[in-house]
C-alpha positions in Angstrom: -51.1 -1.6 0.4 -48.5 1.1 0.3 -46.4 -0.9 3.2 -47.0 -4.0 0.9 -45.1 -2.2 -1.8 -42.6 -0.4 -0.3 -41.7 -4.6 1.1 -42.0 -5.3 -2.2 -39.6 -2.5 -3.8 -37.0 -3.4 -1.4 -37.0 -7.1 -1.3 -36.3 -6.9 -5.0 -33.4 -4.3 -5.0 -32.0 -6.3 -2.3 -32.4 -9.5 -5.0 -31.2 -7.8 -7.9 -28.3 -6.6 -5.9 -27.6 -10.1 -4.5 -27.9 -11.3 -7.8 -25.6 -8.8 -9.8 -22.3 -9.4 -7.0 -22.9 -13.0 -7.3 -22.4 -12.7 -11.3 -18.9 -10.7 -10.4 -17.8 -13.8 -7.7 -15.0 -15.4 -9.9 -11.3 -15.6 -11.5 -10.2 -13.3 -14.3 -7.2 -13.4 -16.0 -5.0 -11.5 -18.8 -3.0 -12.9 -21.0 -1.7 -10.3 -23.1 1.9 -10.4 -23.1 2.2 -10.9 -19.5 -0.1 -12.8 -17.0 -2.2 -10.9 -14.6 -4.8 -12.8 -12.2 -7.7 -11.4 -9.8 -10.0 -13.8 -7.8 -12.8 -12.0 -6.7 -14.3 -13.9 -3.6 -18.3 -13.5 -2.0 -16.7 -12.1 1.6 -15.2 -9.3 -0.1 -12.0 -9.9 -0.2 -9.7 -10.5 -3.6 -6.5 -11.8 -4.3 -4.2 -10.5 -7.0 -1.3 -12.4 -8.8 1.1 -11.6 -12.0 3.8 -12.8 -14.1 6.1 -10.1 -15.4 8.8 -11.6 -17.2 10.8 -12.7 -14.1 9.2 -11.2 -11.6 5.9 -12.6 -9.5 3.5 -10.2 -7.4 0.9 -11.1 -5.5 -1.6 -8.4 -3.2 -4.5 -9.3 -1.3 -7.2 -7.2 0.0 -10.8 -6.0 -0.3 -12.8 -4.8 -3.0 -16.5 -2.5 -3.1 -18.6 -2.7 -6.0 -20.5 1.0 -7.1 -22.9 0.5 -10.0 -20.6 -0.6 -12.7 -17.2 -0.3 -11.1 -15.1 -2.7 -8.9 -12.5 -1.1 -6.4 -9.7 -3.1 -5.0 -8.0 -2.1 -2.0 -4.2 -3.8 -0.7 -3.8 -4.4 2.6 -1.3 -2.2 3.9 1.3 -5.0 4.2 1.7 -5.2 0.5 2.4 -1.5 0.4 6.2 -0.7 -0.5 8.7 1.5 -1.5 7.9 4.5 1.0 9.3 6.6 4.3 6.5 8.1 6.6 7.6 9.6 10.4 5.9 7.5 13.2 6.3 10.2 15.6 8.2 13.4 15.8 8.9 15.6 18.7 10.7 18.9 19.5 12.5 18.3 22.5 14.4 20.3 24.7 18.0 18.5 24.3 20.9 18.8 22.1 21.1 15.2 21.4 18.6 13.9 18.3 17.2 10.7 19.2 15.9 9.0 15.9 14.8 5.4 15.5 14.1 3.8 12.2 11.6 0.4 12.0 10.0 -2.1 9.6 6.6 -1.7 7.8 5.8 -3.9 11.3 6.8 -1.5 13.6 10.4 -3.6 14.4 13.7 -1.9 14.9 16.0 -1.6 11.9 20.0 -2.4 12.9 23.1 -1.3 10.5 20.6 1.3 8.6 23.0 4.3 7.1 21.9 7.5 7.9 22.7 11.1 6.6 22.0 14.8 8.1 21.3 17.8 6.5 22.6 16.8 3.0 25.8 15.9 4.4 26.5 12.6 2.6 30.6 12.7 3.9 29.5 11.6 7.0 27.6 8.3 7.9 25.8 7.0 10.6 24.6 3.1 11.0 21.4 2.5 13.7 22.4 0.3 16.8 20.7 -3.1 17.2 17.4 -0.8 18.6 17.4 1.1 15.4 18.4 4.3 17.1 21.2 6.9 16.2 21.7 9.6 18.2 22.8 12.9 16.1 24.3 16.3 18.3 23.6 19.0 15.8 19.7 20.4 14.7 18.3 18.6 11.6 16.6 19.8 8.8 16.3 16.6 6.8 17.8 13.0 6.8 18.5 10.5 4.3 17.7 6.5 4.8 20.1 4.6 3.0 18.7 1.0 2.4 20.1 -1.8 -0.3 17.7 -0.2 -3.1 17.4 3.6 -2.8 17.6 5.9 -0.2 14.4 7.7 1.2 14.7 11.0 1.9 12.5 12.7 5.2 12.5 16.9 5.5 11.1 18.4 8.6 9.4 22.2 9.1 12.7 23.4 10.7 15.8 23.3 12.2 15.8 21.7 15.5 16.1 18.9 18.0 14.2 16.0 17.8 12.8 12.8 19.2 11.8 10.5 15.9 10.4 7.5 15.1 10.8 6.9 11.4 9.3 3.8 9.2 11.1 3.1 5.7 9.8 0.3 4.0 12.0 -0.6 0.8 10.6 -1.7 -2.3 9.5 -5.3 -2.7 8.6 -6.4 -6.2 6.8 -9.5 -4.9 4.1 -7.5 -3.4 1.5 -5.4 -5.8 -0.2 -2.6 -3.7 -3.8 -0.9 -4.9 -5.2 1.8 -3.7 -8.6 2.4 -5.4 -7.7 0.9 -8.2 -10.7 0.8 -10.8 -12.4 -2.0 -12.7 -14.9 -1.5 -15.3 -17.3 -4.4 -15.3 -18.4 -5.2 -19.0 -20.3 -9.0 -18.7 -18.3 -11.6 -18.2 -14.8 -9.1 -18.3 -13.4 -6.7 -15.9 -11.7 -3.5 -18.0 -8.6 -2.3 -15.6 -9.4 1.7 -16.5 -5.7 2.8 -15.6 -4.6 0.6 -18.4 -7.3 -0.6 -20.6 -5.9 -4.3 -19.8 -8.6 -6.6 -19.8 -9.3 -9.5 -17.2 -11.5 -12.2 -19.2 -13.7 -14.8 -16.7 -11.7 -18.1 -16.3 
């Protein structure tokens, strides 16, 4: 009898639980102002898309559900605007060997460099993305055709480094546990209050 309960108990949180994401499996929209979109699919995934004036995003990713709140998550393609180091190594050599790529991992040709806050003198990456720099660094600036990205190490010295600087690309949204209330038919964005009604 207790078995037959216990069977019982779960079969219907397993329903219930069935039942609640499949009342979340749809297209929401905001209208205020601008036009935001979110399509929230059975397989987990969403897709995001927006209308800012005259600028379009979109982002694409996955989303969890815990109790009464949706989290999205980008894929990390859609995430821009940043510098990160690949790989960094002392090495025993007075010749820097530093190599900038894409957000794919590809080599970056005609990239400007600076060293050590010295912004008199330039350096551009060869078609392998690499620039090879004869003094210790401290700290090197990425100059791309938006900003410039700025990368500071622990201390002076010579170094082998990979380094990834992906510029900012207003066609692509990126979330990171981004948070949705879920309130009936609407989804509440709780960074913003913006509201997201069921198409």
């Amino acid at each position: 009898m207790m078995f037959k309960n216990k069977f019982i108990l779960i079969s219907l949180t397993f329903f219930f639980s069935c039942t609640s994401n499949k009342l979340i499996y749809n297209k929401y929209e905001s209208k205020k102002g601008n036009y935001f979109n979110i399509s929230i699919e059975e397989n987990n995934m969403f897709q995001y898309s927006s209308v800012q004036g005259l600028i379009s995003s979109t982002s694409k990713g996955t989303w969890i559900k815990k109790n009464d709140t949706l989290i999205l998550n980008s894929f990390e393609k859609y995430k821009t605007n940043y510098i990160e180091i690949v790989k960094q190594k002392i090495i025993n050599n007075t010749l820097n060997s530093v190599k900038i790529v894409d957000n794919m991992g590809n080599p970056v040709e005609n990239r400007i460099l600076y060293f050590n806050n010295n912004f008199n003198i330039e350096y551009k990456t060869d078609v392998y993305g690499y620039v090879k720099y004869q003094e210790q660094i401290k700290d090197l600036d990425v100059l791309t055709f938006s900003d410039i990205y700025k990368v500071e190490l622990e201390n002076y010295d010579y170094y082998d480094l990979i380094v990834k600087v992906v510029p900012e690309n207003t066609q692509y949204s990126y979330f990171k546990n981004k948070k949705f209330k879920i309130r009936g038919s609407k989804l509440i964005e709780i960074e913003t209050n913006r509201i997201y009604k069921r198409e």
